[in-house]
C-alpha positions in Angstrom: -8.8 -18.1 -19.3 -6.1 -15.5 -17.8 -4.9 -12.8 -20.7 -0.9 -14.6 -22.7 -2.2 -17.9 -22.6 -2.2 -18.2 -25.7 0.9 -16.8 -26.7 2.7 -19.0 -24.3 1.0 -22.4 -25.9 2.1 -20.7 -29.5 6.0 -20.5 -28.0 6.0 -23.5 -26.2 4.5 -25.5 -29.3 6.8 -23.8 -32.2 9.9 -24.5 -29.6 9.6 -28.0 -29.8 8.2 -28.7 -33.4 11.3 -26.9 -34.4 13.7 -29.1 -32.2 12.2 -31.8 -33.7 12.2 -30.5 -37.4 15.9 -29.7 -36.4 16.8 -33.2 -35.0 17.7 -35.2 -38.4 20.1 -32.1 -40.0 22.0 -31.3 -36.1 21.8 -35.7 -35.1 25.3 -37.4 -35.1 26.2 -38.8 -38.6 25.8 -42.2 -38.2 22.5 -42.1 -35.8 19.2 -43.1 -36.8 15.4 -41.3 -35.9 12.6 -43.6 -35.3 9.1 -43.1 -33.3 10.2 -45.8 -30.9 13.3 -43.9 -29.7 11.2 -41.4 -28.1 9.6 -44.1 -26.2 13.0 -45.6 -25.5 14.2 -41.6 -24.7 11.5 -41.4 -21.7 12.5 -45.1 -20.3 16.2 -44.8 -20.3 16.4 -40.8 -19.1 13.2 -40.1 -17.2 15.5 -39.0 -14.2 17.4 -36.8 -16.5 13.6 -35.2 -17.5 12.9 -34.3 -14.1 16.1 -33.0 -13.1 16.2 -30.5 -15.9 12.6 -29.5 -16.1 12.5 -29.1 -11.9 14.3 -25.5 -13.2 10.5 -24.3 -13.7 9.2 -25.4 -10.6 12.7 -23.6 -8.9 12.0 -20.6 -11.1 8.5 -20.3 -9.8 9.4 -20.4 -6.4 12.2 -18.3 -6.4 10.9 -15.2 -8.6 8.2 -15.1 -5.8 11.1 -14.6 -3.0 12.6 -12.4 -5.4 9.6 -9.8 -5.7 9.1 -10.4 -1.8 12.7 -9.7 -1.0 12.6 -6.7 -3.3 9.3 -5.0 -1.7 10.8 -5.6 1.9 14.8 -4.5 0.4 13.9 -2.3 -2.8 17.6 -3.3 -3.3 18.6 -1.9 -6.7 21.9 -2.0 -8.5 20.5 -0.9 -11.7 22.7 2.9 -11.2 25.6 1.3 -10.5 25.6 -0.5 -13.8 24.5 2.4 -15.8 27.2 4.4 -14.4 29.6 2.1 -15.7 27.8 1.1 -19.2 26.0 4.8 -19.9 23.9 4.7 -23.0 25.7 2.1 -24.8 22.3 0.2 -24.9 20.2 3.0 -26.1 22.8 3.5 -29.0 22.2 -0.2 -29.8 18.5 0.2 -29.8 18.1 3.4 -32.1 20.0 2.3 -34.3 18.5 -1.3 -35.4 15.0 -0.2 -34.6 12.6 -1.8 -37.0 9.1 -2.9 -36.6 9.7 -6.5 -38.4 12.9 -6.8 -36.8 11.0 -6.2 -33.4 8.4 -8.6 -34.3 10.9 -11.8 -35.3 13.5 -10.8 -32.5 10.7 -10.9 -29.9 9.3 -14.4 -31.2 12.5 -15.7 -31.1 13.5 -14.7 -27.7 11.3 -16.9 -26.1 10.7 -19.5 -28.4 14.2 -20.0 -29.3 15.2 -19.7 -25.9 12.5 -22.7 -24.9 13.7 -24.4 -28.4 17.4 -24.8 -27.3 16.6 -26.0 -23.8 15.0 -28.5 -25.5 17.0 -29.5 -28.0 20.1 -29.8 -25.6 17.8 -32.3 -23.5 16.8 -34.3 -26.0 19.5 -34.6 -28.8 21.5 -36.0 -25.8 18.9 -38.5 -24.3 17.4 -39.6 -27.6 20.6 -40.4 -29.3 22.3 -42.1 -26.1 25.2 -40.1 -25.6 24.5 -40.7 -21.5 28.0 -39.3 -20.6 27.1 -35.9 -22.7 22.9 -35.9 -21.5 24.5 -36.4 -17.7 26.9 -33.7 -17.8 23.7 -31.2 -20.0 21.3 -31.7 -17.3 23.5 -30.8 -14.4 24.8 -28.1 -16.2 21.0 -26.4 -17.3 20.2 -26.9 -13.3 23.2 -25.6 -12.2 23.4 -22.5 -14.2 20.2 -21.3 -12.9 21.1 -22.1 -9.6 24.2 -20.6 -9.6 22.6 -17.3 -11.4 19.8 -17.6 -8.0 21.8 -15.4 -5.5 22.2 -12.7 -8.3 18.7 -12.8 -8.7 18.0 -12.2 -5.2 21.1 -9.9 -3.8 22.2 -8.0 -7.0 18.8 -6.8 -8.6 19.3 -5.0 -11.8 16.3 -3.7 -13.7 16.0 -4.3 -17.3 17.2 -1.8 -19.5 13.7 -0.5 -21.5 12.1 -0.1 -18.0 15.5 2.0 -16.3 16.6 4.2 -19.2 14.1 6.9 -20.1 15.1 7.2 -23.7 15.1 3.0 -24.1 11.8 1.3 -24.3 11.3 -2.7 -23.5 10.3 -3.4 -27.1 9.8 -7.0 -26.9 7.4 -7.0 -23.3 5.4 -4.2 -25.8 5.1 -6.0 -28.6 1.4 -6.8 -28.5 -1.2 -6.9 -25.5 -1.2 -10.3 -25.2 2.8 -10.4 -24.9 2.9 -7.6 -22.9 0.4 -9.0 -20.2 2.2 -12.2 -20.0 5.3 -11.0 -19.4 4.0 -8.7 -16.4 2.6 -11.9 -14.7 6.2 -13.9 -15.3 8.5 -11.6 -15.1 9.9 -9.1 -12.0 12.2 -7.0 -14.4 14.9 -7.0 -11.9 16.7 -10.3 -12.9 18.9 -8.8 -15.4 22.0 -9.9 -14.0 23.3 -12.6 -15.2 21.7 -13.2 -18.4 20.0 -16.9 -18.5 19.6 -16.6 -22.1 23.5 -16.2 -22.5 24.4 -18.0 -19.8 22.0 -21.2 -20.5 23.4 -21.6 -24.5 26.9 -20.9 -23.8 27.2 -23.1 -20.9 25.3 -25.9 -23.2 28.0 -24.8 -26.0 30.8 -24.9 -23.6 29.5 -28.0 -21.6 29.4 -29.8 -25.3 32.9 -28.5 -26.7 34.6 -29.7 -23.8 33.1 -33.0 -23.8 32.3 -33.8 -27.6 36.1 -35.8 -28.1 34.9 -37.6 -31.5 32.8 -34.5 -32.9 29.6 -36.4 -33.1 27.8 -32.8 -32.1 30.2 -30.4 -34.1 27.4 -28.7 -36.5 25.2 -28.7 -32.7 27.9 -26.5 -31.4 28.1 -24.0 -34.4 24.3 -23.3 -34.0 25.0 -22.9 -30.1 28.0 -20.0 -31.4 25.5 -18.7 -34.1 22.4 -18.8 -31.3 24.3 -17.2 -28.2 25.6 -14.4 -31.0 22.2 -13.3 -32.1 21.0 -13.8 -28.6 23.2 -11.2 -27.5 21.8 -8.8 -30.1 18.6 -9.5 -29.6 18.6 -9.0 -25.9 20.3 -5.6 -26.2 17.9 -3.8 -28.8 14.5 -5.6 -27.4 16.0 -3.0 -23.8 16.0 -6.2 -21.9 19.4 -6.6 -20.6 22.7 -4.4 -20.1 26.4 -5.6 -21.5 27.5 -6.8 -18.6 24.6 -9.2 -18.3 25.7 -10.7 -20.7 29.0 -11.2 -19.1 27.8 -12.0 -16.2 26.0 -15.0 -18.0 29.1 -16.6 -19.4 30.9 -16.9 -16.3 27.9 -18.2 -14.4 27.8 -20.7 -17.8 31.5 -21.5 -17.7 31.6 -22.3 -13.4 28.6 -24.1 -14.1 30.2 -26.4 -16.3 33.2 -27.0 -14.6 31.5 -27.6 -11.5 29.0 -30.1 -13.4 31.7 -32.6 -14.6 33.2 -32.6 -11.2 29.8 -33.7 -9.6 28.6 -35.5 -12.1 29.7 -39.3 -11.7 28.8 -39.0 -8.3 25.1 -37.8 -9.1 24.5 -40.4 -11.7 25.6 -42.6 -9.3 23.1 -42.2 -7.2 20.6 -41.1 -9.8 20.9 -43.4 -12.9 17.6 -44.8 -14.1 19.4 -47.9 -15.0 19.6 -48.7 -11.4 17.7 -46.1 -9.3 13.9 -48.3 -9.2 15.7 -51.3 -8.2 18.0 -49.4 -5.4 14.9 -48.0 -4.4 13.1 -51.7 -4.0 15.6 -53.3 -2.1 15.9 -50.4 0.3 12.3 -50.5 0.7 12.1 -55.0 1.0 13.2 -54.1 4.2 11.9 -51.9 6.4 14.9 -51.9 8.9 17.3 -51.0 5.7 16.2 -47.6 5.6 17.3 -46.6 8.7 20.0 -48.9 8.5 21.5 -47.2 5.2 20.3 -43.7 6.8 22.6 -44.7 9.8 25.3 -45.5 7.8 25.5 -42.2 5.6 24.9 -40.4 9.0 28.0 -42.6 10.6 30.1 -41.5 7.8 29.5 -38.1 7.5 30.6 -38.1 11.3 34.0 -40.6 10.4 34.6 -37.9 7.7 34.4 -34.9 9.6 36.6 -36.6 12.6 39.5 -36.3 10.3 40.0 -32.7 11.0 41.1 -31.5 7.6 40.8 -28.4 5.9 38.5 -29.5 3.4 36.0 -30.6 6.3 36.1 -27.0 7.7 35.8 -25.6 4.7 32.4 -27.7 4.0 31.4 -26.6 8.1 32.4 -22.9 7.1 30.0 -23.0 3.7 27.5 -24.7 6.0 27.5 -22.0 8.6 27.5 -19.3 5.5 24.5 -20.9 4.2 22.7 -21.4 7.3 23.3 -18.0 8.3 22.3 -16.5 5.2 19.1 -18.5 4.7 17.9 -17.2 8.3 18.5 -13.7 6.8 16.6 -14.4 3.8 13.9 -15.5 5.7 13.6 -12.8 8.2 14.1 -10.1 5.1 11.0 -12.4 3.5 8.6 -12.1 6.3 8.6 -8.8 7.3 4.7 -8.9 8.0 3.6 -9.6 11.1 -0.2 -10.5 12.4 -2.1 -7.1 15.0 -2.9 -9.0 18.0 -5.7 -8.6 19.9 -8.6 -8.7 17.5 -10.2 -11.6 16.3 -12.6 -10.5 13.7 -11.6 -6.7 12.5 -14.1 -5.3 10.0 -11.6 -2.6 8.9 -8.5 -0.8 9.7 -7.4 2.5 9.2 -3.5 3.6 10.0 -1.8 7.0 9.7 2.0 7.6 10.9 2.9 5.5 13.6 -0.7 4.3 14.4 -3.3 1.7 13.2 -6.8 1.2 14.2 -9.6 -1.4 13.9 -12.8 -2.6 15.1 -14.7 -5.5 16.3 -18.8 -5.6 16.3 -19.9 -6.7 19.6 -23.2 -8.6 20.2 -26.6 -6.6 19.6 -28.5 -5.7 22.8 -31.8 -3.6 23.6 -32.9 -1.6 26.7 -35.9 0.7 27.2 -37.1 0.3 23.8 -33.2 1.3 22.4 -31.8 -0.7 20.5 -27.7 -0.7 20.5 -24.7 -2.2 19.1 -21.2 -2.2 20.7 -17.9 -2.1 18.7 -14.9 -2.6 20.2 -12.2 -0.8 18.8 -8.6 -1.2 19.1 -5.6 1.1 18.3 -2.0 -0.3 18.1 1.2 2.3 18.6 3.3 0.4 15.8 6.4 2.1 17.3 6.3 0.8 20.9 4.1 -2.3 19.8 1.4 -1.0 22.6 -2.2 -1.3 22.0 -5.4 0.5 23.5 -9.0 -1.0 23.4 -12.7 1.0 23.8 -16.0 -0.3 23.9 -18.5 2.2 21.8 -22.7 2.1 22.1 -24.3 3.1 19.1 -28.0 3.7 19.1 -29.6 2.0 16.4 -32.5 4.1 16.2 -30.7 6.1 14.3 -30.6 3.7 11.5 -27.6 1.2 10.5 -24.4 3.0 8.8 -21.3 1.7 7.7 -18.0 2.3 10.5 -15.7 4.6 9.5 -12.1 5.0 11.6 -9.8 8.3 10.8 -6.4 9.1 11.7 -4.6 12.3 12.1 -1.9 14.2 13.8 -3.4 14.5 17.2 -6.6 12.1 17.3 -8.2 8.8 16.1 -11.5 9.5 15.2 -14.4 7.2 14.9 -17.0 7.7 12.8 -20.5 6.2 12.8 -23.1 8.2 10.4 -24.3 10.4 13.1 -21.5 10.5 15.9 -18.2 11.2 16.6 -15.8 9.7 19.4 -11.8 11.4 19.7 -9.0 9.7 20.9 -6.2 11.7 21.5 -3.2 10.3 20.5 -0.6 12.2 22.9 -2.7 12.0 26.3 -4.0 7.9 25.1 -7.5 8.8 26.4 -10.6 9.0 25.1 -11.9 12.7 24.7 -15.7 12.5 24.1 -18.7 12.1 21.9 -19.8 14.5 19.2 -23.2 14.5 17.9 -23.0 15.5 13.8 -26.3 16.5 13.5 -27.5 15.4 10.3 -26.1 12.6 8.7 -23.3 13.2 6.7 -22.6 10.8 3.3 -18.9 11.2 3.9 -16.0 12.9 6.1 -12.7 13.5 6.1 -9.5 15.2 8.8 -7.3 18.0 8.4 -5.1 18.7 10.4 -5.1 20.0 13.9 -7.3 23.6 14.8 -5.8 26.4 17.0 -7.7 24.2 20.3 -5.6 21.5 19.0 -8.6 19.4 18.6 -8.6 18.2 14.7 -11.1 19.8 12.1 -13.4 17.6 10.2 -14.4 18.0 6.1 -18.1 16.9 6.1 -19.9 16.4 3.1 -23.6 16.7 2.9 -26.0 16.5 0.3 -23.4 17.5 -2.1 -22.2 20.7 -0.1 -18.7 20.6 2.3 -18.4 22.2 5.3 -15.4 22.5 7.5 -16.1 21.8 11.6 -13.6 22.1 14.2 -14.9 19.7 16.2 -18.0 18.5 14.7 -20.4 19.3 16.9 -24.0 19.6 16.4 -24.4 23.1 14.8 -22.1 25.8 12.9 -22.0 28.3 16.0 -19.6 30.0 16.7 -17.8 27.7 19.5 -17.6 25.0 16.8 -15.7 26.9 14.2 -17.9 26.1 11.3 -17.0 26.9 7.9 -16.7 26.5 4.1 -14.7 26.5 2.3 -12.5 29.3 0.3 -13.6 28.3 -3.1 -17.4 27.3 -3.6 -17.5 24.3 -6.0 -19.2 24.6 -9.1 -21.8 22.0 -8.7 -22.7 19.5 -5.9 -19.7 17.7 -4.7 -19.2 13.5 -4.5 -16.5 12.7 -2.9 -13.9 14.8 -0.5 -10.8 13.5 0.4 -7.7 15.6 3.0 -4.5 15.6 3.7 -2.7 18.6 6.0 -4.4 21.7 5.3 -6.1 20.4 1.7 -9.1 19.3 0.4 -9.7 17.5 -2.9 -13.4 16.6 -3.9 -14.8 15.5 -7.2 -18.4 17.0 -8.4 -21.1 15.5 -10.1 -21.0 17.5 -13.4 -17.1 17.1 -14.3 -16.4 13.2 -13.6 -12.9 12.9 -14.7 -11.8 16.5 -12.6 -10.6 16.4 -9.4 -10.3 19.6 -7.4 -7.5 20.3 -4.7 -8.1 23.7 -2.2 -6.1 25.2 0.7 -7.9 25.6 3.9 -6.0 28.0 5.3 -3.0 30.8 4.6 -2.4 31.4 1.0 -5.2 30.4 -1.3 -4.6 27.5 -4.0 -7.1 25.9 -6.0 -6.3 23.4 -8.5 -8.3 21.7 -11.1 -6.4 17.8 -12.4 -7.8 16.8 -15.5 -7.0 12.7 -15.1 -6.1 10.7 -17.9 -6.7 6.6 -17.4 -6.1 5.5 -21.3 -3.9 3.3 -22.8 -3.4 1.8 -26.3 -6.7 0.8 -28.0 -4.7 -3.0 -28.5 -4.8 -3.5 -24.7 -8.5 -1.8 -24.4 -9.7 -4.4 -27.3 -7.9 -7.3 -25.7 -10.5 -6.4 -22.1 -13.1 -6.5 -24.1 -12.5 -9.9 -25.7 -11.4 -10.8 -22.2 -14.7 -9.4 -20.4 -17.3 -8.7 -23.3 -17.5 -5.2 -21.6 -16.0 -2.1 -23.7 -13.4 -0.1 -21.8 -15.9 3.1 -21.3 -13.8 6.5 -21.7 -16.8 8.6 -22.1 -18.5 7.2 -19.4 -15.8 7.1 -17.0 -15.9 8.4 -13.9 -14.0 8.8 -10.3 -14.6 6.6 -7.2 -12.1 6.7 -4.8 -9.6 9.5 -4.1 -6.8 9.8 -1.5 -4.4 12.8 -1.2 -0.8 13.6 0.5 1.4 16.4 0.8 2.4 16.3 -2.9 0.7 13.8 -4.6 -3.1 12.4 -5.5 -4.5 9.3 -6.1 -7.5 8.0 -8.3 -9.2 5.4 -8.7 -11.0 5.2 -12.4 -13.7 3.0 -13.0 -14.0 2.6 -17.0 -17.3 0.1 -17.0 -14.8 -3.3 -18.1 -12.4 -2.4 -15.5 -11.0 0.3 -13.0 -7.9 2.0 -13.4 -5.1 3.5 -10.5 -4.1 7.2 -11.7 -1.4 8.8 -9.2 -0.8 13.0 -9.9 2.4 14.6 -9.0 0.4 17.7 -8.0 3.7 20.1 -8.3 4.7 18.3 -11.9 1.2 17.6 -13.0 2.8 14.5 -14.7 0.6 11.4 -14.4 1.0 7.5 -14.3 -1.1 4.6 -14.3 0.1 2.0 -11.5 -0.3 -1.2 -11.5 -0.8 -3.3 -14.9 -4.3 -1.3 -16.3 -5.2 -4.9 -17.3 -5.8 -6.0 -14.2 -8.8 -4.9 -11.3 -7.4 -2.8 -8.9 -9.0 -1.3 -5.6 -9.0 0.4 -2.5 -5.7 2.6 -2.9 -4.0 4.3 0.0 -1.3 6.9 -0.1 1.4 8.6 2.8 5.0 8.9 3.3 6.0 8.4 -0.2 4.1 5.4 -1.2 0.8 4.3 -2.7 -1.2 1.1 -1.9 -4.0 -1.1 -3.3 -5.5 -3.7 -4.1 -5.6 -5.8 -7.3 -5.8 -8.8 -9.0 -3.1 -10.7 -10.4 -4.6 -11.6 -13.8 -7.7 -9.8 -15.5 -10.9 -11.7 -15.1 -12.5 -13.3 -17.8 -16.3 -14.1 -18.5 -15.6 -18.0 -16.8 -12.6 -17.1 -14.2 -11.0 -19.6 -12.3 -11.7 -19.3 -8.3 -7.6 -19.3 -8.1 -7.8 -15.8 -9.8 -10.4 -14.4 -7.8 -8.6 -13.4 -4.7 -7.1 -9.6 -4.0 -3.6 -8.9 -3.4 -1.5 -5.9 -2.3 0.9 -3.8 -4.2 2.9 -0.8 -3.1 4.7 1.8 -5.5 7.5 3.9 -4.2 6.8 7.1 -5.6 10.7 8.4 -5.2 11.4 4.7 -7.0 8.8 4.9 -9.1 8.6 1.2 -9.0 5.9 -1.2 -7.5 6.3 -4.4 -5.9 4.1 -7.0 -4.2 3.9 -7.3 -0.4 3.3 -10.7 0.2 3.6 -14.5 -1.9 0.8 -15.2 -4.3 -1.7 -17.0 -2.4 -5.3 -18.0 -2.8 -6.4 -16.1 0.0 -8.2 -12.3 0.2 -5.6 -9.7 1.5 -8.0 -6.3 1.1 -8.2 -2.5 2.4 -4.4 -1.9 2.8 -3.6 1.4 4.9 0.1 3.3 4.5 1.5 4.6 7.6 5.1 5.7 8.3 7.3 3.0 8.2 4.8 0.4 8.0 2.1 -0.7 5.6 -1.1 -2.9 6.9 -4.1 -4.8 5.5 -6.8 -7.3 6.3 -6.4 -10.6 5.5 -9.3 -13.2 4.9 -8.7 -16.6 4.8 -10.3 -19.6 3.2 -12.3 -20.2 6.7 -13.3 -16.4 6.5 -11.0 -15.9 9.3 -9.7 -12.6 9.3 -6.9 -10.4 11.2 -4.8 -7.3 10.1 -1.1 -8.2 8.8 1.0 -5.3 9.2 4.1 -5.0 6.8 7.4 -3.3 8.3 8.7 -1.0 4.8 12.3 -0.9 6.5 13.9 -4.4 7.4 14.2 -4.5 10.8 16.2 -8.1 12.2 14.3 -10.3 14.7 16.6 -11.2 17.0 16.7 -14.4 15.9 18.2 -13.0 13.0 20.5 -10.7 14.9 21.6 -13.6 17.4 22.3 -16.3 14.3 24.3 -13.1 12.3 26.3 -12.1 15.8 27.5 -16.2 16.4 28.5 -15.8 12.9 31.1 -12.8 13.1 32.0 -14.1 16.1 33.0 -18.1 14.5 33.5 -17.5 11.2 36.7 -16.1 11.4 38.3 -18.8 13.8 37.3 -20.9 11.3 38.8 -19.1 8.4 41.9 -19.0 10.9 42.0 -22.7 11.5 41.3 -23.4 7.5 44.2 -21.1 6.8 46.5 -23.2 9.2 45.3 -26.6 8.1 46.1 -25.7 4.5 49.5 -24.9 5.2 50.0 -28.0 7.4 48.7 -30.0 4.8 51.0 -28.0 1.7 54.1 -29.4 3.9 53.0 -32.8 4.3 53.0 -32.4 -0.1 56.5 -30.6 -0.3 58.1 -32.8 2.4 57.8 -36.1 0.8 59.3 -34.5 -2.8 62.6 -33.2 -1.2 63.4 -36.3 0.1 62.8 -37.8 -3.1 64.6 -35.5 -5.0 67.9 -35.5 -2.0 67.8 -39.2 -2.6 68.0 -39.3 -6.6 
């Protein structure tokens, strides 16, 4: 089972054994409750059931092309609202701030929330007030709807995570709460506020429409519930005063708009008559297309008339259609490397990516080879370059390794070297290493211009120039400034830097200057979190979260920052070090397997699961996907839809961020993800027709309307001359 199951089953269960507990005291006067009216309930309003409950499935979908449009955007209108509001929230917070309060408030903000959903459905449906129940569910689907291109256009982080001093005291509440949340929730829908917007608009939806005052005491506990919802969502640091706002006008349009569509949609949609409209459109084969030729023949008549309201419906049209081929382009910024069909790995750095391919086996004079075919891609002019390598497999079989620096793509295969210099695009010959080497990394480029390789070997690090067979003089061998303490583990590089780990200290990463002034820094890295959330692993796993035992397995460093990977027996952790601060920060959820990280340019990536893995997972929770944190942000987002497919090793470059993807028939190919949004030309051709005909149209609206306001004044004169 995935951690906040439980909770959730607790919510949803409470929500409605409350409505129901609720039904006889908030019921109109004279109405009766029996066990066969929920029976009659589901027959008579079945369509109303899927109407309003869709808003989950829509919610689903939609938060996924919100966290997608947000990794490929990071648009963020969270300063612009503090600017405005300042610490009015914090005030709120500070001042209330009780542990029991915290505990009830947080309970009731979802529960209640689900609770007068529910009770708005219901009440309506099971007491057979179908003009209130049609007007409810249009108005619960169109609320959300209407709040959508907020959602997606106008993100606004919630207040605990934006304001330093403010803390999301609800999403903290326990370990179970807080996981749930982080699967559900993207923290940037915070304008307009659904849980002010869905009760008022159910409030205002029923005081415009209750004309006998069947549901009067129903609408004082919607005035009493949106109240206390406002207070609750401003000290739990979810949302911002003018969320709430902006949830009453989305609640009020929604409303409006509902009664006006509403006899139209019921129409079409009653359950009284939708089944046998269905049948007799389906008695006939020829009906369907009949009745689809019809509709089709109308909608032509209609728009034939000219009028202003049919341009206005062909400008919304083109808005919509023009903004939904924007959405989609700003959605899939990713785009497949050609030119490899079965990559083992990729490596990228800057502007370039590289990847390999193993070639078929072959032997000759008692040597045994391999080839690999490797393959760089220039992600700025899109060109790619391709080298077959022989490696002698005499030498014994270890793993690939592919390094990019400033001048040269280097690949690396236990024993030899190949250089590809970046500037010339040529290949630049083979370096024999000598002995084999457990790891290496790249600096950056010597005085020959040819870059210097970190080699580690049997727990000592040596510095080569070019790698060559021995340490004379012609290959610049040396060691570095500051001899480590004990044997060393792991090296990483970036620049004119080397960090390594050593055996004896397992939490301590060490960072050194090659060259010019002298630094040495010891980080002392910190991967724990509340003994709650450690506990709730270990029910989760059976495995203990393993502090003293803990110790480092990946590292990657940039100009300013460093990046661990933790492993803590139950589960590994993602550390990232502001090496000039020295503050730290777990990313990602620490309940959830992470892997792999990468870090360049300002942002860190890895790989992770979406939910933490239990003693019997579920295969749909099994499969790795890719994060990114913007370090100058300091937020993370996902790069890609949840899917049930691998997306591993991901590799930041400048501008661009790539991984390899593995599909469900083991297919695999690199995806490379653009961080700015850059317009296909599609895009760019659909947005240019639409500045160029937009504004005839708005023209030829503006004229019609007038036309059309004389035809209306004419006709009075005269009647008022002649009287």
């Amino acid at each position: 089972m995935v951690g906040g199951t439980g909770i959730y089953v607790t919510w949803v269960t409470g929500a409605i054994i409350t409505s129901l507990i609720l039904m006889p005291i908030l019921k109109p006067p004279w109405a009766r409750i029996t066990l066969t009216g929920f029976q009659d309930m589901f027959r008579r309003y079945w369509m109303h059931g899927i109407v309003v409950f869709s808003i989950y499935i829509w919610k689903d979908i939609f938060d996924g092309v919100d966290r997608i449009l947000m990794a490929n955007t990071r648009i963020d209108m969270t300063a612009y609202i503090y600017a405005i509001e300042g610490d009015i929230v914090v005030w709120f917070q500070h001042t209330f701030e009780n542990e029991i309060l915290t505990s009830v408030l947080t309970h009731f903000y979802v529960a209640g929330y689900m609770m007068i959903i529910f009770c708005a459905f219901v009440y309506t449906c099971y007491f057979d007030d179908r003009h209130m129940a049609d007007r409810i569910s249009l108005t619960l689907l169109l609320t959300y709807m209407l709040a959508l291109p907020f959602y997606l256009f106008f993100n606004v982080r919630v207040t605990g995570d934006y304001i330093p001093e403010m803390q999301t005291l609800g999403y903290h509440l326990t370990p179970e709460i807080q996981t749930w949340f982080t699967r559900i929730d993207p923290f940037t829908n915070g304008m307009p506020s659904l849980h002010i917007g869905i009760p008022f608009s159910i409030w205002y939806c029923y005081a415009r429409n209750d004309l006998d005052g069947r549901w009067k005491l129903w609408r004082y506990c919607l005035i009493g519930y949106t109240l206390l919802t406002s207070f609750t969502i401003l000290y739990l640091g979810i949302h911002w005063v003018s969320d709430i706002i902006g949830g009453i006008a989305v609640g009020m349009l929604s409303v409006h708009l509902s009664e006006r569509i509403a006899p139209k949609v019921w129409w079409l949609l009653d359950e009284r008559s939708f089944l046998h409209r269905v049948s007799w459109l389906l008695a006939d084969w020829r009906r369907p297309v009949k009745e689809i030729q019809a509709i089709i023949g109308g909608w032509i008549a209609w728009f034939k008339i000219g009028g202003s309201r049919q341009t206005g419906v062909v400008m919304m049209l083109l808005l919509a259609g023009t903004g939904g081929t924007l959405l989609w382009d700003a959605t899939h910024q990713h785009f497949p490397a050609e030119g490899v069909s079965a990559p083992g790995t990729a490596a990228g750095a800057d502007g370039w990516l590289a990847s390999y391919e193993i070639q078929a086996p072959s032997s000759e004079d008692d040597v045994e080879w391999t080839e690999i075919l490797v393959t760089m891609w220039n992600l700025t002019t899109r060109e790619s370059y391709q080298r077959n390598i022989a490696i002698d497999l005499n030498w014994g079989e270890f793993p690939i390794e592919i390094l990019i620096g400033e001048s040269h793509i280097v690949v690396w295969h236990g024993y030899q070297m190949e250089f590809f210099n970046l500037s010339s695009n040529q290949w630049e010959g083979k370096w024999l290493t000598g002995p084999l080497f457990d790891d290496i990394a790249m600096l950056s480029n010597g005085d020959d211009n040819w870059p210097r390789m970190v080699m580690l070997n049997d727990g000592e690090v040596e510095v080569r120039h070019r790698g060559g067979i021995d340490c004379s003089t012609a290959n610049g061998c040396t060691s570095l400034p500051t001899t480590p303490n004990g044997p060393v583990s792991m090296i990483a590089a970036d620049d004119n830097r080397v960090a390594y780990t050593e055996l004896g200290e397992p939490l301590s990463v060490h960072i050194q200057t090659i060259d010019g002034i002298q630094q040495h820094i010891t980080v002392e890295l910190n991967a724990t979190i509340s003994e709650e959330r450690d506990n709730q692993v270990f029910e989760m796993t059976d495995t203990i979260v393993d502090y003293e035992n803990a110790t480092i397995t990946e590292i990657a460093l940039d100009e300013n920052h460093l990046v661990a990977l933790v492993n803590l027996s139950a589960i590994d952790r993602l550390v990232l070090i502001d090496l000039t601060t020295g503050e730290q920060q777990i990313l990602g959820d620490p309940m959830f397997p992470v892997a792999a990280p990468s870090i360049g340019h300002g942002y860190v990536a890895w790989q992770h699961h979406q939910f933490l893995i239990s003693n019997n997972p579920m295969d749909m929770y099994l499969d790795w996907e890719v994060n990114y944190h913007d370090i100058e942000m300091n937020q993370s987002f996902q790069l890609h839809a949840e899917d049930d497919i691998d997306q591993l090793q991901p590799q930041v470059m400048k501008d661009h961020i790539a991984w390899l993807q593995v599909d469900e028939d083991n297919e695999k190919e690199i995806r490379i993800f653009t961080l700015q949004v850059v317009l296909e030309p599609y895009s760019s051709n659909v947005l240019q027709f639409f500045i160029l005909i937009f504004p005839i149209l708005l023209l030829v609206w503006t004229f019609q309307r007038l036309k059309e306001n004389e035809g209306h004044i004419l006709p009075k004169r005269h009647s008022e001359e002649e009287e």
